[in-house]
N, C-alpha and C positions, 0 to 999 in steps of 0.2 A: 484363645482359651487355654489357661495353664494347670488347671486342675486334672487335664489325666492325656492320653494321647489322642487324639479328636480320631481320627481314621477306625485307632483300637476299638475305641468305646463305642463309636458306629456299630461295630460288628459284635459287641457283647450287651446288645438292649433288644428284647421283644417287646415290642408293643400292641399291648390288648385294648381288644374296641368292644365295650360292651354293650350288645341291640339286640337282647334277649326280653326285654318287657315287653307286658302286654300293649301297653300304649293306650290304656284304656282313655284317659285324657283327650288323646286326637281323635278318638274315635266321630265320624266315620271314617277316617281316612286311614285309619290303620283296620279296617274290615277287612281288607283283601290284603293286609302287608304288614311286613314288619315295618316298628316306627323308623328304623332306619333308613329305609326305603321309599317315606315319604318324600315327594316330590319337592323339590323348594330352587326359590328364583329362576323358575321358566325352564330348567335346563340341569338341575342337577339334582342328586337326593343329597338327604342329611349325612347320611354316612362318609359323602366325600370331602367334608370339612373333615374332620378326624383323621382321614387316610390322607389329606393331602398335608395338614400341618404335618405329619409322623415323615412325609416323603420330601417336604422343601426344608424338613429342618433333617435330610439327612439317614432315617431309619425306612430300612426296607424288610423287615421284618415284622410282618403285620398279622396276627389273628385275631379275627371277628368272631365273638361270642353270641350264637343266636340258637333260640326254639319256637316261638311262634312267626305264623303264617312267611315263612321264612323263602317259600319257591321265588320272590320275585328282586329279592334281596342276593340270594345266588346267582341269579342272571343276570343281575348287574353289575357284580363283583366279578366275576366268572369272563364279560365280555370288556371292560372298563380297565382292568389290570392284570398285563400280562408285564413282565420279565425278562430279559435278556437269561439264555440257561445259564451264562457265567456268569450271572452277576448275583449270587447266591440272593437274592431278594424274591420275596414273597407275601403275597395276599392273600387267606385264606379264610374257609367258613369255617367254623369248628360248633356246630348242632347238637345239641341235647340229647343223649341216647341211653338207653338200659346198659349195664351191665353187670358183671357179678358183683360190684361191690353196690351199684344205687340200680333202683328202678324209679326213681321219681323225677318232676323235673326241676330244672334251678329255682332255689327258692330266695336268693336274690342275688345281690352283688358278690358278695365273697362267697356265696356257697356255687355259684355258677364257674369262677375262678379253682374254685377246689376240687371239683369234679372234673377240670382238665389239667390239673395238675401233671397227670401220667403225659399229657403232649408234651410239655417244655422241659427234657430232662436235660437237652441240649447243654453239655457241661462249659459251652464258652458262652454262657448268656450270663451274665452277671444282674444287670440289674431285667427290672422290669416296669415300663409304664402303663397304667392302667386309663384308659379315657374313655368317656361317655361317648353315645350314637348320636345324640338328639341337641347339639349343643352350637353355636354361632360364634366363633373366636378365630385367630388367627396369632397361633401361640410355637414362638422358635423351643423343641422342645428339649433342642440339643442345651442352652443355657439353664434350661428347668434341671436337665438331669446336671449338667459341672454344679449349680447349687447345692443340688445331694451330695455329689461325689465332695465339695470345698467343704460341707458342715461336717464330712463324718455320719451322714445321718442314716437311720435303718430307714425310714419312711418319709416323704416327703410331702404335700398337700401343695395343690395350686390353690393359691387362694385371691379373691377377689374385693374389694369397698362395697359395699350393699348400704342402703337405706334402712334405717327402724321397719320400716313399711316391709319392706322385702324379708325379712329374721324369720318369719313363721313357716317358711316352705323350705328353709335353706338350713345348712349345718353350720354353726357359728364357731368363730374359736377365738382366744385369748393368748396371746402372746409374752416372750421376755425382749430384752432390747436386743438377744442375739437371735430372735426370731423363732426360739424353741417353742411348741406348741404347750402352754398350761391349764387348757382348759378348752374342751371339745363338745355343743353342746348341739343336739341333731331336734330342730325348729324350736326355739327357745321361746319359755310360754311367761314365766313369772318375770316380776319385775326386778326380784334379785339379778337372777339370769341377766336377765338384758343390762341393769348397770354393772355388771360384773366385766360385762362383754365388751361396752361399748370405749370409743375411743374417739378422740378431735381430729378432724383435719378442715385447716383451714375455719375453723369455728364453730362446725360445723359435727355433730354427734354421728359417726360411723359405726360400720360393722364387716367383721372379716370372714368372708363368708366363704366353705368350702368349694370348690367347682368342680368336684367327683372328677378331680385329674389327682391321679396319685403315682409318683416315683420310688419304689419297692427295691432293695436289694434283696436279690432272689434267694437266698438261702435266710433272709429275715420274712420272708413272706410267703416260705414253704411250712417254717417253723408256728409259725404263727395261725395258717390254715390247718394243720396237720394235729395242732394241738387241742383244737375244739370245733366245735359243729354249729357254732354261729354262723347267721348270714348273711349279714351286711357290714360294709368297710364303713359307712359315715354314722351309722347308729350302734354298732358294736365295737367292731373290731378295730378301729384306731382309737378311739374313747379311751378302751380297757387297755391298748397296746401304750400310753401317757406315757407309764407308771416307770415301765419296763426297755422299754425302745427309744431310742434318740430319733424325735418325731421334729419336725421341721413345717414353717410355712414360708414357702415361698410367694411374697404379694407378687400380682399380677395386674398393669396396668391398664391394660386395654381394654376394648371392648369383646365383651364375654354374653351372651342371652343364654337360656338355657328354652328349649322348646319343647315346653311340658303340656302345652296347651291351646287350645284351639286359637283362644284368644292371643298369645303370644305368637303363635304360627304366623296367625294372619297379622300381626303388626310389625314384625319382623321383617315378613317377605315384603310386604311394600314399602318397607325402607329402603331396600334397593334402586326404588325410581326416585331417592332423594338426587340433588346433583351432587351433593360427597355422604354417598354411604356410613354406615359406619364398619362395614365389610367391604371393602375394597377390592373387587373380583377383575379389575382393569388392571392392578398393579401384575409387569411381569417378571418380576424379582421376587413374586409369590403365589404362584399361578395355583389355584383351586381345580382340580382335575376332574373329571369324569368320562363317562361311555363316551367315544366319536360316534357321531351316527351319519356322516357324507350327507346331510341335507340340502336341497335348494336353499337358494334365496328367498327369507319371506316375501310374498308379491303384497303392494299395500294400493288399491288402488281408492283413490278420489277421496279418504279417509281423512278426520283430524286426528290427530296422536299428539296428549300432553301429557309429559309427564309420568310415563311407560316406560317398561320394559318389554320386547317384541324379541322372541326364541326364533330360530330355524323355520324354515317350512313353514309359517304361517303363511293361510291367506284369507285376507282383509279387504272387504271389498265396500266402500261408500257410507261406511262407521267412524263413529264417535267413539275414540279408547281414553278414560281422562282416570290419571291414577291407578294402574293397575298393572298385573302381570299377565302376559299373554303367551303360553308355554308352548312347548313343539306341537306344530302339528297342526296346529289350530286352524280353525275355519267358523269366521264370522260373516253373517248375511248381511246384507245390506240394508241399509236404515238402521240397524239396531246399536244400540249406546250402551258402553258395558263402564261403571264408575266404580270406582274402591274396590275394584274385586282381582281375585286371583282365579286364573283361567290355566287350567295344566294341561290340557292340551288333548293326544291322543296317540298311542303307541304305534299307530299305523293309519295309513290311506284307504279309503276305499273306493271303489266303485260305485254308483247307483244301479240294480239290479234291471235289469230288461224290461219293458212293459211300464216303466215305474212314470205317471204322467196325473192332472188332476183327479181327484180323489182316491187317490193312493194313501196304504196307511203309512209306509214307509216313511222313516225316519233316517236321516244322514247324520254322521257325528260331526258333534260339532253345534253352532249355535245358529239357529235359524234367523229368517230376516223381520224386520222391526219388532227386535226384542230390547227390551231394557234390564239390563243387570246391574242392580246394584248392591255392594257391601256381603260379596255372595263370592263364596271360593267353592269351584265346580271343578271337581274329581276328574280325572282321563276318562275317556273315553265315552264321553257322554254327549247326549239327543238332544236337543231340546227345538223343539218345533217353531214356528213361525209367531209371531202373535206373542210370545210368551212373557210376562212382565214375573221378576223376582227382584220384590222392595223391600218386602217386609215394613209394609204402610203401618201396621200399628204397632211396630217397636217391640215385638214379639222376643222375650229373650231367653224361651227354651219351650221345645215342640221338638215333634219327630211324627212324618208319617211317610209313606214308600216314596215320594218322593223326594224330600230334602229332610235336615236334621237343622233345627236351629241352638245354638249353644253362644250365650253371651251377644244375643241377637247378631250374631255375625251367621247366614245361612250358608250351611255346607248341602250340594249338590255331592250324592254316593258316587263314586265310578260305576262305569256301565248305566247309569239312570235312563230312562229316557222320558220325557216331558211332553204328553201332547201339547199340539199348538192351541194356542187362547188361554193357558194357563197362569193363573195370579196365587202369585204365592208371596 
């Protein structure tokens, strides 16, 4: 790479993780956590996609932007990423707080960034990358940033191919042949828009669609926050910066999701039991990182297992697993069939309490025996009793009562729940 000195430039980029939303989308699963912090493929949160592309391509200067349900998000950051003391690299929380200039809290993207302004005065940081919490890619982000630094550009955009179908959730943008960005348009509704927008590949009617990764040089993105009290980067503040700033799209080839929603959650994570992903968590030229936690070997006895992924510490005893993710921790009974679903496991072992024998009300975490689960993503640390069938026989495709939440007929099981046995849901 001959656009600037690789070593240097390692050393004068912060990179911001922003997992400051409510997450309202995943909810339930964002009840007890921030969306970064949800759980994904058996064995890791969201957040560690982001901090690991920032760490295999090279940047170890890392702050994480967060205000809600944020304690379990700390813990995992806190126990997941430590540091060598020489090796000036860092993972840090940086939390929503009052102070004399705001008492309120982030009111979105660039107003969440503006308010920690006063952290990164750091005068060897030059530029700055901004990246989403909630998002499925595996992006070198050292050649995103030489593309800013080879354009001369103030602001940079990762950008991605989208479908017509996909325009309406996404920020769309319009291009010259030197890639300069001429038209920025945040979920494009008319049809002008959209023929404005679009473009051929392979015959085929595309679209170039924001992926809220942005590459900032810092003193154009001090200026720019500093100058007005907008609050968002894809609906405001690169729109209006066209005019004024040398804005750039850099295309990005690969595979990118963004995990805004229950439904994508859940189709995402079971791509993983595909036999070639489109997230590649076995390559080690690009290793996705997260908490060690010394676990046993999962124990799998007398079981059929197709087509699964199986976490640490599980144990599986004379079950059918076909399709699915089975996360740390787990304990499944015997006889019971668990199909299409995603299983997260449970943050600890326990005991069964003394005395505890027939007609006990007690409840074990974990999944009891001849239960049938299917098309059902069940939260940590959850009961569910003996007997238990979750089908959702009549194609139920939105409910909520204390014990599950149905949204796009995919049932989500709260963490903590617990489910007497004989239960049909």
């Amino acid at each position: 790479m001959n656009a600037f000195n690789e070593v240097q430039g390692m050393k004068d980029v912060l990179c911001l993780i922003l997992g400051g939303g409510r997450g309202t989308r995943l909810y339930p699963l964002t009840k007890y956590r921030a969306k970064p912090a949800v759980p994904i493929a058996g064995k890791y949160r969201l957040i560690d996609i982001p901090i690991s592309n920032c760490l295999n391509s090279g940047f170890k200067k890392i702050s994480i932007l967060t205000q809600f349900n944020s304690e379990s998000l700390n813990k995992h950051i806190s126990r997941a990423y430590k540091f060598d003391f020489f090796s000036g690299g860092f993972v840090e929380i940086i939390a929503a707080d009052q102070s004399m200039d705001h008492v309120d809290w982030f009111q979105g993207s660039a107003d969440a960034v503006r308010k920690c302004l006063k952290h990164f005065n750091d005068s060897r940081i030059k530029y700055i990358i901004i990246l989403s919490g909630d998002q499925l890619y595996r992006m070198n982000l050292l050649d995103f940033l030489a593309f800013h630094i080879e354009k001369n550009s103030d602001i940079t955009v990762a950008c991605n191919t989208v479908d017509q179908a996909e325009t309406h959730e996404l920020g769309i943008m319009g291009i010259n042949d030197d890639c300069r960005i001429k038209h920025f348009i945040e979920k494009p509704k008319s049809k002008r828009d959209i023929d404005t927008l679009a473009f051929e590949i392979d015959g085929r009617q595309k679209f170039l669609a924001s992926m809220g990764i942005y590459v900032f040089t810092k003193a154009v993105l001090f200026d720019l926050l500093t100058s007005n009290s907008k609050v968002d980067f894809g609906k405001e503040i690169i729109p209006e910066a066209l005019e004024t700033k040398r804005t750039h799209a850099y295309i990005y080839k690969g595979y990118w999701k963004d995990i805004g929603s229950i439904k994508s959650f859940y189709e995402e994570n079971l791509a993983f039991t595909d036999l070639k992903p489109p997230l590649d968590l076995f390559d080690e030229n690009w290793q996705f990182f997260t908490r060690p936690r010394y676990l046993p070997l999962t124990k799998i006895i007398n079981s059929r297992i197709e087509m699964s992924n199986i976490a640490e510490g599980a144990l599986i005893e004379k079950s059918e697993i076909v399709h699915s993710i089975i996360g740390l921790r787990s304990k499944i009974g015997s006889n019971s069939v668990i199909e299409d679903s995603i299983v997260m496991g449970s943050d600890y072992y326990e005991e069964s309490p003394r005395g505890v024998g027939p007609g006990s009300s007690f409840l074990p975490l974990g999944i009891g025996e001849n239960c049938h689960i299917k098309k059902t993503i069940v939260d940590k640390n959850v009961r569910i009793g003996d007997n238990v069938k979750i089908v959702n026989k009549n194609n139920v495709q939105e409910f909520e009562n204390k014990y599950c939440v149905i949204r796009n007929g995919i049932v989500i099981i709260p963490k903590n729940t617990a489910i007497p046995p004989g239960t049909v849901i």
